[in-house]
N, C-alpha and C positions, 0 to 999 in steps of 0.2 A: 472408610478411614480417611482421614483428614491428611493434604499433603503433607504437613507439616510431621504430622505420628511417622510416616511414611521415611522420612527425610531421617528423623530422627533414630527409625529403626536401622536405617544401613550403616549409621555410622558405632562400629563397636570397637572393639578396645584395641583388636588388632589393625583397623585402619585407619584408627586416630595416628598408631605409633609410626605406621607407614609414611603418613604425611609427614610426621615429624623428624621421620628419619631423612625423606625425602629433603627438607628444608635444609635439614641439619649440614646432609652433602652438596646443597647450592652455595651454604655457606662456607663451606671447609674446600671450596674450588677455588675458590678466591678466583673468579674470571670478572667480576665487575669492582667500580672502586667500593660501592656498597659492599659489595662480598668482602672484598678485602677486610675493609674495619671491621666489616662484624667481626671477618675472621682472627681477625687483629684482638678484638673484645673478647672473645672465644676463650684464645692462649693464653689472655692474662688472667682469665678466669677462673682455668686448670692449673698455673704457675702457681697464682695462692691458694688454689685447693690443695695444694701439695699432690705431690706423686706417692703412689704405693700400690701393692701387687694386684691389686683390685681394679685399676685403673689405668697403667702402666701402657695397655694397646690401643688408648685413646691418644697418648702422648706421641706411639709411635705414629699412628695414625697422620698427625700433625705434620711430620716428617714428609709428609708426601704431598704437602703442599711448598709447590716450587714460588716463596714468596718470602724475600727474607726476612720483609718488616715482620711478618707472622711468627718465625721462630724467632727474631730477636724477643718478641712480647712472649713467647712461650720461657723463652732459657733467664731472660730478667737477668741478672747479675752473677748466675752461678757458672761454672765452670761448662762450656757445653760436653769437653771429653770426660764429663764426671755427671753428665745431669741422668742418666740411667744406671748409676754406678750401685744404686741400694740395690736394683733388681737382680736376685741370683740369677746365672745364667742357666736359659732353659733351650729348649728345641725351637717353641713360637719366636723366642725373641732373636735368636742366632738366623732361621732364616729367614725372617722377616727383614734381618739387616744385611741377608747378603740379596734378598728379591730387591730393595733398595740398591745397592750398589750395582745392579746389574739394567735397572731402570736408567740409572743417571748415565749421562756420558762423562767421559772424565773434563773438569773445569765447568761442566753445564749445574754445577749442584754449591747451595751456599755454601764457603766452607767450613764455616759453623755446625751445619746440618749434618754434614760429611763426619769431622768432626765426634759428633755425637754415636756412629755409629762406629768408628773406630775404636772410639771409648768402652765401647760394648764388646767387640770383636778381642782386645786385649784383654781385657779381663776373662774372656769365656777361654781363650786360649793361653793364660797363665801360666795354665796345664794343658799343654797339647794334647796329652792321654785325654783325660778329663772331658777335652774341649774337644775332642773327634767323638766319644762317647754320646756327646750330648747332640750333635751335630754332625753329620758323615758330610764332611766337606767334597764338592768337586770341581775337577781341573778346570771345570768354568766358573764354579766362585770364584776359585784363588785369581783365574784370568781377569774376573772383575773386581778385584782388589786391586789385582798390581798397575788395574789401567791408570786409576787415579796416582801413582808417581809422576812427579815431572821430574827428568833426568837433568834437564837444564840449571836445578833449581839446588842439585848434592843433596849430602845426607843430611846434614846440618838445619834444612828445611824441615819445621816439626812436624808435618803433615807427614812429609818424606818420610824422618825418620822412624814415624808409629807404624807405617804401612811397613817398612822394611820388616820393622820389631816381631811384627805379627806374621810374616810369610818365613823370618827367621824359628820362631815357635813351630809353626807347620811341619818346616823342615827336616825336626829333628825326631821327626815320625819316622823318617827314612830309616828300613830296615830295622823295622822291629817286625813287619812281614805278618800282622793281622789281618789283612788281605790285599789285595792286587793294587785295587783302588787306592787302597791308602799310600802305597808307594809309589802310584803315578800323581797321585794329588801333592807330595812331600817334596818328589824330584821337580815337580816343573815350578812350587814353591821358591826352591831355590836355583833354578835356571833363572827366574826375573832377579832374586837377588843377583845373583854372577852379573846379567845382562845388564842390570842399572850400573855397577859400579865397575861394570869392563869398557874403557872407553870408544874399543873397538869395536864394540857391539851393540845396538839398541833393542830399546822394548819393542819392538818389530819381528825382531827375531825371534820372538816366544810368543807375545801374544797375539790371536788377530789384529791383525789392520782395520778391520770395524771396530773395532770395540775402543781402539787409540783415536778415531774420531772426535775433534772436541768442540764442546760446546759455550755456550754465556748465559748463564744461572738469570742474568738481567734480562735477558732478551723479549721474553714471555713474560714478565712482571706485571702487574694491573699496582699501581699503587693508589694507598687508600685515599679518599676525601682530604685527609685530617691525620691528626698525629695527636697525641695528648702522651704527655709524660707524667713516670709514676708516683 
């Protein structure tokens, strides 16, 4: 058998997709300026593909590259606390946005990016009922929600005040007494609210001290070659 038949028999459908997956994740690292743009190329290429329910965990995907030029090219002009707004809320997408908020440190995440996953978390908890249903929230999601307040900054801060919004929905699980969890997750919901707006007291006092560790979303950036606008 001829090298060449040889070469051609290993490679079948399952190791083509390998490689291409392989690529696909050198590119969505965005650790070189080359990755970057591609990466860059990539998000602008799913923005006007449109988003939809089919597609929807490649967007979140995106999310997890710490590079902001990348989600500006993904979000393009739309609103970011509205760019996953068509997708109903489900289980993948609720904790997949709190394994995100629990990756980031609080300030180490674009606030755009952030942003987008609050967008999410509000709407799934609209209906706190609802949104514990679909999602059994715990005392370390809500910990890594409330990380991202900055107390410095009042309520009046819109980031501030969507995080509040949404530990305030949690809260009002307390005592309906569908199980234990749920009223340990509801009460310490609203211990971080009390603690943000008691001046006497800080987010120290409720949540760990690692987790209030903060970060710079720039720090680790590769930015791309190039820029082209749309």
């Amino acid at each position: 058998m001829a090298k060449a038949e040889q070469v051609a028999r290993l490679w079948t459908r399952e190791s083509i997709l390998d490689v291409e997956n392989k690529i696909l994740q050198q590119v969505m690292s965005a650790r070189t300026a080359e990755g970057s743009q591609a990466s860059i190329a990539f998000a602008r290429f799913l923005r006007m593909s449109g988003l939809d329910v089919d597609n929807y965990p490649l967007f979140l995907k995106m999310l997890e590259i710490e590079n902001h030029w990348v989600l500006d090219a993904l979000i393009g002009e739309t609103d970011p606390f509205l760019l996953l707004s068509t997708i109903p809320p489900n289980e993948y997408l609720s904790s997949k946005c709190f394994q995100l908020l629990t990756r980031w440190r609080a300030g180490g995440i674009y606030p755009k990016t952030l942003a987008i996953v609050l967008g999410v978390l509000q709407n799934t908890y609209s209906s706190p009922r609802d949104g514990y249903k679909i999602y059994r929230l715990s005392v370390a999601d809500v910990d890594n929600l409330g990380k991202h307040l900055e107390k410095e900054k009042g309520q009046n801060d819109p980031r501030n005040r969507c995080v509040l919004d949404i530990l305030d929905r949690i809260g009002t699980l307390e005592g309906l007494r569908w199980d234990e969890s749920m009223e340990q997750v509801a009460r310490q919901a609203l211990k971080i609210r009390s603690n943000f707006f008691d001046n006497t007291k800080a987010l120290e006092d409720c949540i760990p001290q690692v987790l209030l560790v903060r970060g710079d979303y720039r720090q680790d950036e590769i930015p791309p070659q190039q820029l082209f606008a749309d």
